[in-house]
Structure formats: C-alpha cells, structure tokens
C-alpha positions in Angstrom: 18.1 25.5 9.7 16.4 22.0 10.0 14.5 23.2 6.6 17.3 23.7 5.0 19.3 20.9 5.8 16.6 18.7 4.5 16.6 20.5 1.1 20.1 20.0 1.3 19.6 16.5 2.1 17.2 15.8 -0.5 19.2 17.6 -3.1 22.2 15.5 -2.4 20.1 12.5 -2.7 17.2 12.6 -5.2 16.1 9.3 -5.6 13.8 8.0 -3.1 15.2 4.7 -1.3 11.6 2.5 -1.4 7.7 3.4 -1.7 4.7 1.1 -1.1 1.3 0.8 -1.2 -1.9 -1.7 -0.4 -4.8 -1.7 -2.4 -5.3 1.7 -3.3 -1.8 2.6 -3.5 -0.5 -0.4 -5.2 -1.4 1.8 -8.1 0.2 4.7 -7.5 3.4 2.6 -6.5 3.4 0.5 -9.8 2.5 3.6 -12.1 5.4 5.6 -10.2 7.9 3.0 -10.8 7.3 3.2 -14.4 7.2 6.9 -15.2 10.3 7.2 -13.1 12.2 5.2 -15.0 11.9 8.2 -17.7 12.7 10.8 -14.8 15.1 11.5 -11.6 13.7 10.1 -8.7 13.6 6.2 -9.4 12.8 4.5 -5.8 15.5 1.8 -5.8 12.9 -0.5 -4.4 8.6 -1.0 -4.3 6.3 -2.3 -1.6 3.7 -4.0 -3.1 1.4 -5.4 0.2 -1.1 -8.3 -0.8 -2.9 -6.1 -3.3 -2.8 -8.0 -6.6 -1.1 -6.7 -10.1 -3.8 -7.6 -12.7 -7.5 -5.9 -12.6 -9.7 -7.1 -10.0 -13.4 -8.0 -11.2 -16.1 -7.3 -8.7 -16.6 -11.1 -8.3 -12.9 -11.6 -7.3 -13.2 -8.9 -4.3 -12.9 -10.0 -1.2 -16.4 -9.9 1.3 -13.8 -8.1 3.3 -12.2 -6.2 0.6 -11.1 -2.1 0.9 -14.5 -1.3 -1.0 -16.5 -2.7 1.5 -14.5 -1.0 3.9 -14.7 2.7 2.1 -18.2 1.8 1.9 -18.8 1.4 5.7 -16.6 4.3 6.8 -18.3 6.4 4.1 -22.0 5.9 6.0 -20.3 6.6 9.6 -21.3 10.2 10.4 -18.1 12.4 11.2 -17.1 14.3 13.7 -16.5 11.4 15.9 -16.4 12.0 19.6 -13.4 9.4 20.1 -11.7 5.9 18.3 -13.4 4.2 20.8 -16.8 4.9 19.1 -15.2 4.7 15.7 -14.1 1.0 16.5 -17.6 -0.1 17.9 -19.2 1.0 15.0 -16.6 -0.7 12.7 -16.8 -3.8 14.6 -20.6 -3.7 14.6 -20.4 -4.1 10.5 -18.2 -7.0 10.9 -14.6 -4.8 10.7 -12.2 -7.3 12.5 -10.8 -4.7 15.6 -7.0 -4.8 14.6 -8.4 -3.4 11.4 -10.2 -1.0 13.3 -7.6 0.2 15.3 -5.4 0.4 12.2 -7.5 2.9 10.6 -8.2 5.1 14.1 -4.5 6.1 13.2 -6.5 7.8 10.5 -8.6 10.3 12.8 -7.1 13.8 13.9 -9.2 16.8 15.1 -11.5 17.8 13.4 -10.9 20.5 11.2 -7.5 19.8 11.0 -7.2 17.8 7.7 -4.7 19.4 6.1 -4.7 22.5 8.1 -2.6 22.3 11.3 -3.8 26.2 12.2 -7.2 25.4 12.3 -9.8 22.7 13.8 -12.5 22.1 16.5 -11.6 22.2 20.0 -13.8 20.0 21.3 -11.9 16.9 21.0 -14.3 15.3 17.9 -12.3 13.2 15.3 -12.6 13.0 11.8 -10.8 11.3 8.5 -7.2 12.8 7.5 -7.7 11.2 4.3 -10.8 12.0 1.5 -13.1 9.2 1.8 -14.1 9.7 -1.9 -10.6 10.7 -2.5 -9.5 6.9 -1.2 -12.6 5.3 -3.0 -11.5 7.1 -6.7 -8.2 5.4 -6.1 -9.3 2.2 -4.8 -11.6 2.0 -8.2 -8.6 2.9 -10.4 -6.4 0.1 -8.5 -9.3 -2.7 -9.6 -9.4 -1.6 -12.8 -5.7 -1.4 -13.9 -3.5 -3.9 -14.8 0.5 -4.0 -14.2 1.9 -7.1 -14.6 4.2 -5.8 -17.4 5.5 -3.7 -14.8 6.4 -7.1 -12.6 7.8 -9.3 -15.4 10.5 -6.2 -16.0 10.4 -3.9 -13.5 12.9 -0.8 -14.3 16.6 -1.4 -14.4 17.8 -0.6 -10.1 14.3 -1.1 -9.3 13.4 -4.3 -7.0 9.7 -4.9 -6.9 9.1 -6.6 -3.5 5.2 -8.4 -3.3 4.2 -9.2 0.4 1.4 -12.1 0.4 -0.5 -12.4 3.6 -0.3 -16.2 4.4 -4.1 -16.3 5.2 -4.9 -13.7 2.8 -8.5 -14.6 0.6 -7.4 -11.9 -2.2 -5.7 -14.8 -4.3 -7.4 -16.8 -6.8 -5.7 -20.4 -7.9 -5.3 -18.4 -11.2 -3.8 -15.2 -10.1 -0.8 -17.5 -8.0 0.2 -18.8 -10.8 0.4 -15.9 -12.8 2.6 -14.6 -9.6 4.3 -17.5 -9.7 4.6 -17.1 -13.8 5.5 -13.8 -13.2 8.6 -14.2 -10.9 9.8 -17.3 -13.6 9.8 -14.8 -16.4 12.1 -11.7 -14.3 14.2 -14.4 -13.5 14.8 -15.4 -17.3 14.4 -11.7 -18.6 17.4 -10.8 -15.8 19.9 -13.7 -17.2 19.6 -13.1 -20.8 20.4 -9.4 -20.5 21.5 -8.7 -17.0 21.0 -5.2 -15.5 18.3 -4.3 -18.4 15.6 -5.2 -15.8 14.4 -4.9 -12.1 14.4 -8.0 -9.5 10.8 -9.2 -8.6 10.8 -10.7 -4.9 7.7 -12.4 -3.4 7.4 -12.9 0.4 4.4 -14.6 2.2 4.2 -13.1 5.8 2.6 -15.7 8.0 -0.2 -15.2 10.4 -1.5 -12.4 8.0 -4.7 -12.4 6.1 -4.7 -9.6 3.5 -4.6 -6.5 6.1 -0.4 -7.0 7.2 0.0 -4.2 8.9 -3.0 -5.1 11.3 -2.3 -9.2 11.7 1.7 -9.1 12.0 3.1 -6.0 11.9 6.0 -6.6 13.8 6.7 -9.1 11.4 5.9 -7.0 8.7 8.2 -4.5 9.9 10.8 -6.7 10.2 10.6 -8.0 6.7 11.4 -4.5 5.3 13.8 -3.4 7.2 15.6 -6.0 6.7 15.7 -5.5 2.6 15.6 -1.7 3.1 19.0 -2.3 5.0 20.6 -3.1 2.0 19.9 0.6 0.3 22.5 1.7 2.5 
C-alpha cells in the first residue's frame, strides 16, 4: 500500500520541489537544471553549497579541497572495524573531525552497498558510495563550467548559492564574477520577466567551505526556510 501511494504521490506531482549538491554534485545539480528545462521534472529550486560555477584549475583547489580528501579516503584500507578508527585516521592526515564525522555517515556494513540482503556480520564498515565513482565526478565538477546556467537559470527555477563565510574556495576574481553574475539575472529578469530563473546568494557564517560540518543547524535553517515557500 505505502508503494503505491508513493507512485501515486509522485505521479500527482512530478516535478521535484529542490536538489543540491557540493562539489561533486554541483555538477550534476547545474547540468539537471538545464536538461530539465527541455523535460517534466524541473526542480522549482537548486542548492548550490560553496562549490564554485566556473572550472576550477588545480592551482585554485583548496589544500583542503574534495580531491585531497578522495585522495586520503582512497589510501584508507576498507573494511573498517568502526568510525572511531575511520576518524583517527582522517584526523591523522589533517581532516578537521566535524569533517570526519560528516563522512562516517558514509560507512554501512560491509557488504551492504547497495545490497540490503547481503553483508558481513562482523560489524566492519565500509564506503556506501564508489570512491572512484565520487573522484570521476569530482574531476568532471573542476573541469566544467556553468555560469550561463547562473546568469539565466530556467524559467520557475531559483538557483540558490550558499558561500561559507570562512570558506578559502573563492578567489578575488571568481566573487566578482558571483557578484557579476547575480547583477546580470537581476537585469535579464526585468527586461523580460518570467523568461528566466532567480539567482540568490547566501553567505552562511561560521562556515568554511564544508557547511554541513561547521553550521549545520544554520544551514538547515537557511533551506528550510526558502523550501517553505514551495508549498
């Protein structure tokens, strides 16, 4: 019954409310915005968390960037016998602990990933995601470029961009091509209104680049507040 009312649900209601991403998924986000503008299924608005539009050259990553990151989890040896060990060895590269702890929500059972009949029963722990999987998209977000996609976001579509207050991913150059960026929607939207999206930018304080680790309450806060007005 509860299957069926959420096909029901989802038939009645196609079009998905909001999706996000960070780094890695800022692409996906951006490109799906785009392409569903040509199909059913716009999202009405996108999450964009301090991950930057424009490519990224390997001299603008941040020391503490989601490469380096994929890079370190990639050399830890999986299964894991707990978080616990999973955030000692994170910490001992230099992996802030709220950024460890964010990505022990990561581990299951072993075994399980993507197969909740199977795993080990030994309690070990290991990735729910492909590592090489993660660092594939992470490489594509670097290398692409959307700020086409911010200066006229789809008609119904609000882009919202979250800035970490402390956050070392922005360049004097690429603020003012956010800042450039918002000036231009803004001008786009009043000479043709309802041709084009709405670009908001937020700065969350007391967050470097990883929000959902350094405020996430305020974080969570800040979107529901603007996914409260979907309804």
């Amino acid at each position: 019954k509860q299957m069926a009312a959420a096909q029901q649900q989802q038939q009645q209601a196609p079009n998905p409310g909001a999706s996000g991403g960070s780094s890695p998924g800022t692409s996906s986000s951006s490109s799906s915005s785009t392409t569903a503008a040509r199909v059913q299924g716009v999202p009405q608005q996108v999450w964009i968390l301090d991950s930057q539009p424009g490519s990224v050259s390997v001299a603008d990553d941040a020391p503490t960037s989601v490469g380096r990151i994929i890079q370190v989890i990639n050399n830890i040896p999986t299964p894991l016998d707990g978080r616990q060990e999973l955030y000692t060895l994170l910490q001992q590269k230099g992996v802030p602990l709220p950024v460890a702890q964010w990505l022990g929500t990561s581990l299951v059972p072993a075994g399980h990933q993507g197969n909740s009949n199977g795993g080990s029963s030994d309690g070990k722990l290991d990735w729910l995601f492909d590592v090489q999987g993660a660092a594939a998209l992470y490489h594509s977000y670097r290398v692409s470029s959307y700020w086409d996609v911010f200066r006229c976001p789809p008609p119904s579509v609000t882009i919202h961009m979250v800035r970490g207050e402390l956050s070392d991913r922005w360049t004097p150059k690429m603020l003012e091509q956010l800042i450039a960026a918002v000036q231009e929607n803004a001008a786009a939207a009043g000479k043709a209104p309802g041709t084009v999206g709405q670009l908001k930018v937020h700065v969350l304080e007391n967050a470097g680049h990883w929000l959902q680790a350094d405020n996430p309450d305020g974080l969570k806060a800040l979107m529901l507040l603007c996914i409260k007005e979907l309804s």
